[in-house]
N, C-alpha and C positions, 0 to 999 in steps of 0.2 A: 412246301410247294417250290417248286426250280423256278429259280427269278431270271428277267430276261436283261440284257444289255442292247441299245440299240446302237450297230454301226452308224454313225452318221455318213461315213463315205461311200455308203449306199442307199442308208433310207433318208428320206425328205432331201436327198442331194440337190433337189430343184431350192431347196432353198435358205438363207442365210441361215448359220451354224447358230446363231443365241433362237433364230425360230423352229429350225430342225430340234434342239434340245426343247421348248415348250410344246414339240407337237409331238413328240417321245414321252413327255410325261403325262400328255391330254392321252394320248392310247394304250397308257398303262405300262408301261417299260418301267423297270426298277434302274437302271441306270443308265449310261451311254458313253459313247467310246468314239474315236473319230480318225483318220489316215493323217490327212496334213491340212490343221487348221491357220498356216501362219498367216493368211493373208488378212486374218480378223484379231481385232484385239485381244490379246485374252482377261482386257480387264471386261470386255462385253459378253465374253464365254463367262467369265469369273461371274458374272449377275446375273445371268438365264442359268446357269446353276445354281446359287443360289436364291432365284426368288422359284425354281422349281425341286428344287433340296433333290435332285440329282445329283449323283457320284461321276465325274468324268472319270473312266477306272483307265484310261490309256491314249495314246497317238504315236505317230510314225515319228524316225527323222526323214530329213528331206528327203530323194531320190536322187536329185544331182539336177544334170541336164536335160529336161524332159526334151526339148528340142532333136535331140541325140540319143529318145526314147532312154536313159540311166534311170535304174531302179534301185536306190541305194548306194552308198558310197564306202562303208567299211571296210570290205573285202578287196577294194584295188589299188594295189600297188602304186605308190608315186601320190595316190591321193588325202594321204593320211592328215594332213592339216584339215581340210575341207569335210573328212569327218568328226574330226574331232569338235571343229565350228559348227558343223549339224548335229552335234549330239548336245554340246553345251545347250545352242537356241533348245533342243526339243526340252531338256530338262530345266531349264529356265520356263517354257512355255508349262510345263507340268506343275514346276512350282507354282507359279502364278494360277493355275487353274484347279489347283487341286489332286492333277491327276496322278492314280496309283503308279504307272508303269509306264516304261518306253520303249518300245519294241526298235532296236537298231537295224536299219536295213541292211543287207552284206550287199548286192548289188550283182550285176553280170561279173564272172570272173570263174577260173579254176587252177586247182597246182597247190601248189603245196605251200607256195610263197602269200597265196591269197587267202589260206587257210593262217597262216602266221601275222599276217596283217589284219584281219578281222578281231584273231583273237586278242591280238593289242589292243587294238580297238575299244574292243568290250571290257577287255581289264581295266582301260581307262575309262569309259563310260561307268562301270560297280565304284570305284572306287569314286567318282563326282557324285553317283546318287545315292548311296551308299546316307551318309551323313543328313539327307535329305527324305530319307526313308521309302523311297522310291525303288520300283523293282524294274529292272532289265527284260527285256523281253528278247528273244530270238526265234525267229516262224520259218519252217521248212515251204519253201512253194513248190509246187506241181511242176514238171516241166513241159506240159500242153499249155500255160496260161503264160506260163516265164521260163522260156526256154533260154539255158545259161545262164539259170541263178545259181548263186556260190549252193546254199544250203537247201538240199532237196527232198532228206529227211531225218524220221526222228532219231535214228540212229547216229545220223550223222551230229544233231543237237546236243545229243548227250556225251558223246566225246568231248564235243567243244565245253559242255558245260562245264564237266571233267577237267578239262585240261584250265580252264579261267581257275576253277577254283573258288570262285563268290560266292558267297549265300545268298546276293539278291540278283544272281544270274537264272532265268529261269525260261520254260519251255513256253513257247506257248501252240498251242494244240489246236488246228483249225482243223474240225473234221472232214471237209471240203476236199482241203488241200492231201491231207494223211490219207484219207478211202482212194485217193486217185494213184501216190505212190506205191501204198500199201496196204492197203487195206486193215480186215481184221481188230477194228475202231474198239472194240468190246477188252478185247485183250492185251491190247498199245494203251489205253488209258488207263487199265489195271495197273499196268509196269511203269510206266512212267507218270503216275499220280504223284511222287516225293518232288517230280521237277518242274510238274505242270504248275505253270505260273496263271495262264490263263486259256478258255477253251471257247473256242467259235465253230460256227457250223451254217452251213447252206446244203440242199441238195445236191446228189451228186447222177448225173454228171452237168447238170445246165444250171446251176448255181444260182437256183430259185427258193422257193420257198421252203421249209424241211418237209412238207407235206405229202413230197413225192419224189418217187426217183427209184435208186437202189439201194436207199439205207434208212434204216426204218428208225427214225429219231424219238418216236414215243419210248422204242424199246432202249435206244440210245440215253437220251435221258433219265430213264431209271437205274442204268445203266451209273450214269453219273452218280446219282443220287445216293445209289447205293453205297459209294465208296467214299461217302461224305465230305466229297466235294459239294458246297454249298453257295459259291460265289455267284453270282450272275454272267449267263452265258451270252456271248456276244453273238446275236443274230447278224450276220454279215452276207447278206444274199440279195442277187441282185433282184432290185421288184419290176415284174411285168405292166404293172398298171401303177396308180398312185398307191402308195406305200399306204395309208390307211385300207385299200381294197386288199393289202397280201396279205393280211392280219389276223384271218382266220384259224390259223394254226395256233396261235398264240391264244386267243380270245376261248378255243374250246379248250387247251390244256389249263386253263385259268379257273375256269367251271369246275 
C-alpha cells in the first residue's frame, strides 16, 4: 500500500508544528515533512515525533530575506557565507529532529556563475551530511509560482547532480511542480528513479488536492509503485478547507 508524508507547510499550517505533527498521525499519515521549522524548538519537534513515532523525512534551508521576497540562498553570488550558515542550521535542525534529508534552496538568480556557486554550495552541504547520514535534496520550481528561480528542471537537476558527484546528492521530484514544466510524469519518474531522492505531489494546476485536475494520481501512484519506489510520498497541496476536510483522497486510497 503507498504510504503518505504530510507536508506541514501546508497541512495544519494554522497550527503549532509538535500539534500539526499529532494531528498527522490522528488522520493517519505514515510520516511528515516540513519547509522552515526554525522558529520552534527542535527539541519540542524531537517529542511530537517521538511520542507519535513519526519519521520527519525532511525540511528547507532558510530562504534569506523574506522582506525582499528571497527564496533561497545557494545560488547567489557574493552570498555564500549566509548559505553555508543556512545549510549548517538546517542540518543541525535535521540532526536534532531526526530528519532524513535537506532540500538546499538555490534562490532567484541565473548565468553560469550562479550555476558555479550553487554547486559549491551543495558540494559543501554532501560533504557536512554525508557523515551524518543525511541526504541532500535539490527541487526544480515552476516558473508561474517562482519566477527567476536558479533550477526550473529535472534535466537541469541532473546535470548538477552529475557534476557534484555525491552519493547523497539527490532529486527530489514534486509532481506539481515537474507536470507544470514538463510534463510526461509517467516517463520522468521512470528515468530519473536512480536520483529520486524523494517525491511530492498536489494537483495540477491549482495545487489542491490530487483528486482533481490534469493528472490522474491513482494512475500516477501505481505508477510509483510499480517501479518500487516505496518510501512515503509527500502530500504537499495547498487545502481549500481545514486540512482534516481535504482528506478524502487519502482515506479512499487507504480502503
Amino acid at each position: 500500500m503507498t504510504r503518505f508524508s504530510a507536508n506541514l507547510g501546508f497541512l495544519w499550517a494554522d497550527r503549532p508544528l509538535p500539534d500539526a505533527i499529532r494531528a498527522a498521525k490522528a488522520a493517519g499519515f505514515d510520516a511528515v515533512e516540513c519547509h522552515w521549522p526554525y522558529a520552534v524548538r527542535a527539541a519540542e519537534v524531537a517529542a511530537a515525533l517521538e511520542e507519535t513515532g513519526l519519521p520527519m523525512l525532511g525540511l528547507n534551508t532558510r530562504r534569506g530575506n523574506l522582506d525582499t521576497g528571497e527564496n533561497g540562498l545557494s545560488a547567489l553570488v557574493g552570498r555564500e557565507t549566509e548559505a553555508r550558515e543556512a545549510i549548517d542550521e538546517a542540518l543541525e535542525y535535521a540532526q536534532q529532529t531526526g530528519a532524513g534529508a535537506v532540500h538546499v534552496m538555490a534562490g532567484f538568480a541565473q548565468g553560469d556563475a550562479a550555476e558555479a556557486c550553487f554547486t559549491s554550495a551543495l558540494s559543501y552541504a554532501c560533504a557536512k551530511a554525508a557523515p551524518l547520514g543525511i541526504t541532500i535534496l535539490i527541487e526544480p520550481l515552476n516558473h508561474y509560482d517562482a519566477p527567476g528561480y536558479f533550477l526550473t528542471t529535472t534535466e537541469q537537476a541532473r546535470d548538477i547532480i552529475e557534476a557534484v558527484g555525491a552519493d547523497n546528492l539527490k532529486l527530489m521530484f514534486d509532481c506539481y511542480h515537474v507536470q507544470l514544466m514538463e510534463g510526461d510524469l509517467s516517463h520522468r519518474l521512470d528515468a530519473l528513479l536512480p536520483i529520486i531522492g524523494h517525491i511530492q505531489f498536489a494537483s495540477v494546476p491549482d495545487r489542491g488536492t490530487p483528486d482533481h485536475g490534469e493528472v490522474n494520481f491513482d494512475h500516477i501512484f501505481e505508477v510509483i509503485a510499480g517501479l518500487g519506489y516505496d518510501r512515503p510520498l509527500g502530500a504537499e497541496y495547498k487545502p481549500t478547507a481545514s486540512t482534516e476536510q481535504t482528506l478524502s483522497w487519502m482515506q479512499s486510497l487507504k480502503r
